[in-house]
VOVO-201430 format. One record per atom (N, C-alpha, C): x, y, z; atom name; chain; residue in one letter. Coordinates in Angstrom, 3 decimals, padded with zeros to 6 digits. Layout:
% residues N
- X | Y | Z | CA | A | A
...
***
This chain:
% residues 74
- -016.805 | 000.483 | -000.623 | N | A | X
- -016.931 | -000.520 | 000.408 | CA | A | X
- -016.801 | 000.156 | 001.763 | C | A | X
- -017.986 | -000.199 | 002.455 | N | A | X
- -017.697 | 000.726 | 003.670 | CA | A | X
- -016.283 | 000.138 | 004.660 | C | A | X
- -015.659 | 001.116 | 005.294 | N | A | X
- -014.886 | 000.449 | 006.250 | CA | A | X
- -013.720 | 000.584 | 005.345 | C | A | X
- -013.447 | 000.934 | 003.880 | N | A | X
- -012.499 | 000.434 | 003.351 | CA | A | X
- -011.618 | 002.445 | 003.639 | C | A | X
- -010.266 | 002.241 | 003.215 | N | A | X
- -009.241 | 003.162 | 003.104 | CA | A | X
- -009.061 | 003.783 | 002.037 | C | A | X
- -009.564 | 004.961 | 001.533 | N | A | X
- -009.450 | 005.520 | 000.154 | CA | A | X
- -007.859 | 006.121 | -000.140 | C | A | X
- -006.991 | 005.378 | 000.668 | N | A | X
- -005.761 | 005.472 | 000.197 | CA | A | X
- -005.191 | 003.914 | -000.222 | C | A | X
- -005.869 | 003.556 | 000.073 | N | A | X
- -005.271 | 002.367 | -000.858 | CA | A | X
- -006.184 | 001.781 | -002.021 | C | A | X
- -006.097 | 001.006 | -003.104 | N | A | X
- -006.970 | 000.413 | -003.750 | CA | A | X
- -005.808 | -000.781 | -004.858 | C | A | X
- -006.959 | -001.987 | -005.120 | N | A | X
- -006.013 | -003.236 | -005.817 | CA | A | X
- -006.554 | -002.676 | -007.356 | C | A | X
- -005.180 | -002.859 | -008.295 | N | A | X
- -005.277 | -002.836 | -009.655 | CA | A | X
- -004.648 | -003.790 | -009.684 | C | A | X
- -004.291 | -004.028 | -011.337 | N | A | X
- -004.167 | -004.916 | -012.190 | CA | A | X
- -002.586 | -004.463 | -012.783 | C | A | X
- -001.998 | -003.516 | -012.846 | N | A | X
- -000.822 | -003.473 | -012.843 | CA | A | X
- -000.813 | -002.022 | -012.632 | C | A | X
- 000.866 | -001.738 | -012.173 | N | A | X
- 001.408 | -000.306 | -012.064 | CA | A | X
- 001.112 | 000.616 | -013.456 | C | A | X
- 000.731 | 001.677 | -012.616 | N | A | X
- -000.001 | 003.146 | -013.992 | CA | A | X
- 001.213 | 003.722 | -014.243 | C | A | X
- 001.657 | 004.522 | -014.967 | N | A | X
- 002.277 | 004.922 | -015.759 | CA | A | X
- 002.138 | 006.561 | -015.138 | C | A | X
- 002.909 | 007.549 | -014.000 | N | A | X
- 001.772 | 008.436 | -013.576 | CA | A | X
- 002.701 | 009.845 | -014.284 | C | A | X
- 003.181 | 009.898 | -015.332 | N | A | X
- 003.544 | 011.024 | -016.210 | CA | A | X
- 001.923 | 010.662 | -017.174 | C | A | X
- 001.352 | 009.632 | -017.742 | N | A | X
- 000.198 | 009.130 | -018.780 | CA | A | X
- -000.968 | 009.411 | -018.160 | C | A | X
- -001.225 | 008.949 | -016.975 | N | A | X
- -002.477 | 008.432 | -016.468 | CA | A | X
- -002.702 | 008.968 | -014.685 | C | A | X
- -003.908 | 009.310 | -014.409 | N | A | X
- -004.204 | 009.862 | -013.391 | CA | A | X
- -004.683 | 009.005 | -012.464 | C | A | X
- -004.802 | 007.433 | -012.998 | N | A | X
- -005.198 | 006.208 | -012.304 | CA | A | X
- -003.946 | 005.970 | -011.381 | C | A | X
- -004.342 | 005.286 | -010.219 | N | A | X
- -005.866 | 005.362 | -009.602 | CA | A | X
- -006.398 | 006.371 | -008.511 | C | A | X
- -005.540 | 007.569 | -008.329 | N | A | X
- -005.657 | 008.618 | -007.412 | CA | A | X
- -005.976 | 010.142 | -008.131 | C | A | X
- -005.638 | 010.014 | -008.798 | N | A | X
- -005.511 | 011.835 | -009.473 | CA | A | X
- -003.994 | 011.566 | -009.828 | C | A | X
- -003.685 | 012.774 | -010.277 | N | A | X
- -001.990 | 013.160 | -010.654 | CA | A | X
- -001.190 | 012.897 | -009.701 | C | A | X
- -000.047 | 012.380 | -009.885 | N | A | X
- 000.293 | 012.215 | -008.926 | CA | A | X
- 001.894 | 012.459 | -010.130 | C | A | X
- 003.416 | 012.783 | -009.102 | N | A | X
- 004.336 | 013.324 | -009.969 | CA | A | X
- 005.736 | 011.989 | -010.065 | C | A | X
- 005.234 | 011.114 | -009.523 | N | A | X
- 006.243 | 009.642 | -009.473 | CA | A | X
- 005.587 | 008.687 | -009.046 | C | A | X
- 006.004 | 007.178 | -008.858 | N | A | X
- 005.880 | 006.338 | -009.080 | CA | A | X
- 007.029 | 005.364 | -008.650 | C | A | X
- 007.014 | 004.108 | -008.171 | N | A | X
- 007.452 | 003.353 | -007.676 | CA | A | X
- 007.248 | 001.780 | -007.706 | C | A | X
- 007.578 | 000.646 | -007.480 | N | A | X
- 006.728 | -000.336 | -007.857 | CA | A | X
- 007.807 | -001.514 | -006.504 | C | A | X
- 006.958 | -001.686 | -005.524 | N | A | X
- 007.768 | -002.235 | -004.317 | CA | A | X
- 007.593 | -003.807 | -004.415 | C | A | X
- 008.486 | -005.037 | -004.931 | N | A | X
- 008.024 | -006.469 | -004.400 | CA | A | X
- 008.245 | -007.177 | -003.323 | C | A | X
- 006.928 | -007.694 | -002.883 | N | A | X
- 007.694 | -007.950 | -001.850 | CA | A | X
- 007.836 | -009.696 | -001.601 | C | A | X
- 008.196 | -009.953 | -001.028 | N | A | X
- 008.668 | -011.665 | -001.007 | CA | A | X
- 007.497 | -012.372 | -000.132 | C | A | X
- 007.693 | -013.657 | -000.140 | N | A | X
- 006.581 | -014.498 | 000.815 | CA | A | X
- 007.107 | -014.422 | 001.954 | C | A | X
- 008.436 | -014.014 | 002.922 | N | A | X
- 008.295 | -013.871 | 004.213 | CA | A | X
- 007.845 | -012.388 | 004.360 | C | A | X
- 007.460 | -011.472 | 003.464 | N | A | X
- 007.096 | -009.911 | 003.854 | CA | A | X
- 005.547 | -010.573 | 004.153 | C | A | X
- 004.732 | -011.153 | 003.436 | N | A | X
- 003.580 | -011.498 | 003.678 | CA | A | X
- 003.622 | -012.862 | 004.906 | C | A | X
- 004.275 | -013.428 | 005.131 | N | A | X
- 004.258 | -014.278 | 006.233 | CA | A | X
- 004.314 | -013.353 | 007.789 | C | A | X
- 005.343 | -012.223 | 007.873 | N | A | X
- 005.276 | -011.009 | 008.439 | CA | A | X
- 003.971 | -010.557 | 008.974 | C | A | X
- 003.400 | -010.308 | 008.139 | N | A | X
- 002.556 | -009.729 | 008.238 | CA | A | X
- 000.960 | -010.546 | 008.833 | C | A | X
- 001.182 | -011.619 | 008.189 | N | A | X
- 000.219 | -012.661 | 008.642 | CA | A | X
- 000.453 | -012.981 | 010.210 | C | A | X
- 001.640 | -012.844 | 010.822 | N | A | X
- 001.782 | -012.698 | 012.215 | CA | A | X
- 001.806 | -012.047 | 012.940 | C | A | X
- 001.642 | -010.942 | 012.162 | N | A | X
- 000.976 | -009.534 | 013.241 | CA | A | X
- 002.207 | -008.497 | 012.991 | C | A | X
- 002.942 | -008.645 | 012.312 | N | A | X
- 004.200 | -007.547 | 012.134 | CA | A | X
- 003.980 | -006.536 | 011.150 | C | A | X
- 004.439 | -005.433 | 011.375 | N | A | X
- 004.299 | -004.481 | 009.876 | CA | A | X
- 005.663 | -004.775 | 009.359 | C | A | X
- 005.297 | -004.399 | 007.856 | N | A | X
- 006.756 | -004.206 | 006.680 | CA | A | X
- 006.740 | -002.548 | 006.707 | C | A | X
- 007.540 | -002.278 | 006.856 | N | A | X
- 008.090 | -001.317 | 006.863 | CA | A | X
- 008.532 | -000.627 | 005.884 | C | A | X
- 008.014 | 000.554 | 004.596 | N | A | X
- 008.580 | 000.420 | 003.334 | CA | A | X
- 009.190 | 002.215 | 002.886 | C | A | X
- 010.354 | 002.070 | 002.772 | N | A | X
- 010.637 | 003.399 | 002.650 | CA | A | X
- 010.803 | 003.692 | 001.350 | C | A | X
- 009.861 | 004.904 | 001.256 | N | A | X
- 009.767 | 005.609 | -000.427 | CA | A | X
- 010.265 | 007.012 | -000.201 | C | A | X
- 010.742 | 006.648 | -001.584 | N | A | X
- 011.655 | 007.276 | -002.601 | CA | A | X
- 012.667 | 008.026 | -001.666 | C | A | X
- 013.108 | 007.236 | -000.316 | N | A | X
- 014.288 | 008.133 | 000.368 | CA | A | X
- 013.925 | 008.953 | 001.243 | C | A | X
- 012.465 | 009.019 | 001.399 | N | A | X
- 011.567 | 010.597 | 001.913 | CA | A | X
- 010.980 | 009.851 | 003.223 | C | A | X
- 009.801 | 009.257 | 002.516 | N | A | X
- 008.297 | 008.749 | 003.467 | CA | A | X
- 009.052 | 007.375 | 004.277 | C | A | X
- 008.085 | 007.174 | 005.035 | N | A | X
- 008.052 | 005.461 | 005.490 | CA | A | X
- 007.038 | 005.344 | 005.571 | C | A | X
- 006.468 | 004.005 | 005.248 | N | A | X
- 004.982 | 003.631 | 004.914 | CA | A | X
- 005.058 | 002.268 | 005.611 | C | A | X
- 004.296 | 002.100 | 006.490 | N | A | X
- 004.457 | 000.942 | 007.363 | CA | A | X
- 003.028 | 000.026 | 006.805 | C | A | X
- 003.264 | -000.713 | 006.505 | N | A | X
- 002.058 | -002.073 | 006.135 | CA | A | X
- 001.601 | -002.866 | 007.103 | C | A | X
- 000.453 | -003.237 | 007.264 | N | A | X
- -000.275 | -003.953 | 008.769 | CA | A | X
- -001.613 | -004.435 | 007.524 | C | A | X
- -001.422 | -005.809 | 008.120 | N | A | X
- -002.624 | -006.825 | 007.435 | CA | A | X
- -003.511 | -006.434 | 008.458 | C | A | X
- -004.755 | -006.383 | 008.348 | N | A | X
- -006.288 | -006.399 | 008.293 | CA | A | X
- -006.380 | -007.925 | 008.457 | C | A | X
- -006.213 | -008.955 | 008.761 | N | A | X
- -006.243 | -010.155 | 009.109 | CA | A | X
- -008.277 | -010.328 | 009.704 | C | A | X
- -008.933 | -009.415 | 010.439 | N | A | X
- -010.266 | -009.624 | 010.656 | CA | A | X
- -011.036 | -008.731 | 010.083 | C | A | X
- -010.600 | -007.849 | 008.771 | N | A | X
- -011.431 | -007.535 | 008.426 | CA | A | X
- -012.165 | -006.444 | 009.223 | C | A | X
- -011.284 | -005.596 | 009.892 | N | A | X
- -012.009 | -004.679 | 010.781 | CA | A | X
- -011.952 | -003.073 | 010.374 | C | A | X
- -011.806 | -003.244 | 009.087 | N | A | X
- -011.018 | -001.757 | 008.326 | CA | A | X
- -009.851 | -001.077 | 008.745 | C | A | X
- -009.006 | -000.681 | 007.371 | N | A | X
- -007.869 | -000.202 | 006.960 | CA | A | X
- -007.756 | 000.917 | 008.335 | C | A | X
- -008.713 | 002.179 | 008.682 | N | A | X
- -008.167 | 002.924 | 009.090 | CA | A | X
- -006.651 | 003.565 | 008.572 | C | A | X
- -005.952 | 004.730 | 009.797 | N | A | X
- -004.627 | 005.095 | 009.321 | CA | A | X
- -003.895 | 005.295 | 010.702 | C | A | X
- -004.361 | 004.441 | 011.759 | N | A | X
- -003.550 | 004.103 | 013.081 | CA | A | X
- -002.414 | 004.268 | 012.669 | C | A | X
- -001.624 | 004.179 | 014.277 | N | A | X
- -000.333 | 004.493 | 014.247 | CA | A | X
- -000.021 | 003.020 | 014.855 | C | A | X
***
């Protein structure tokens, strides 16, 4: 899909990534983040969620609300 972010993509449930190379290649862990209906209400108002993995990264989330592509802005 043009416009789209080849770091993200929607499945159908969390891979298993010691088994399976879905949906990126190898990858050496795994995580599985839920988030609640005010994280998505958040976000529907223009806020990022803010999500810190595994103690290391921070991965900040921003809705696409028009559809103008993912990009990897700051």
């Amino acid at each position: 899909m043009k416009g789209s972010d080849p770091r993200l993509a929607i499945v159908e449930a969390a891979h298993d990534s010691e088994a399976s190379e879905l949906p990126f290649g190898k990858r050496w862990n795994h995580e599985t983040v839920t988030m609640r209906p005010e994280h998505l209400e958040a976000l529907r108002q223009g806020r990022l969620v803010a999500l810190d993995v595994q103690a290391e990264y921070v991965v900040y989330l921003r809705l696409d609300a028009e559809g103008k592509g993912a990009g990897n802005g700051g």
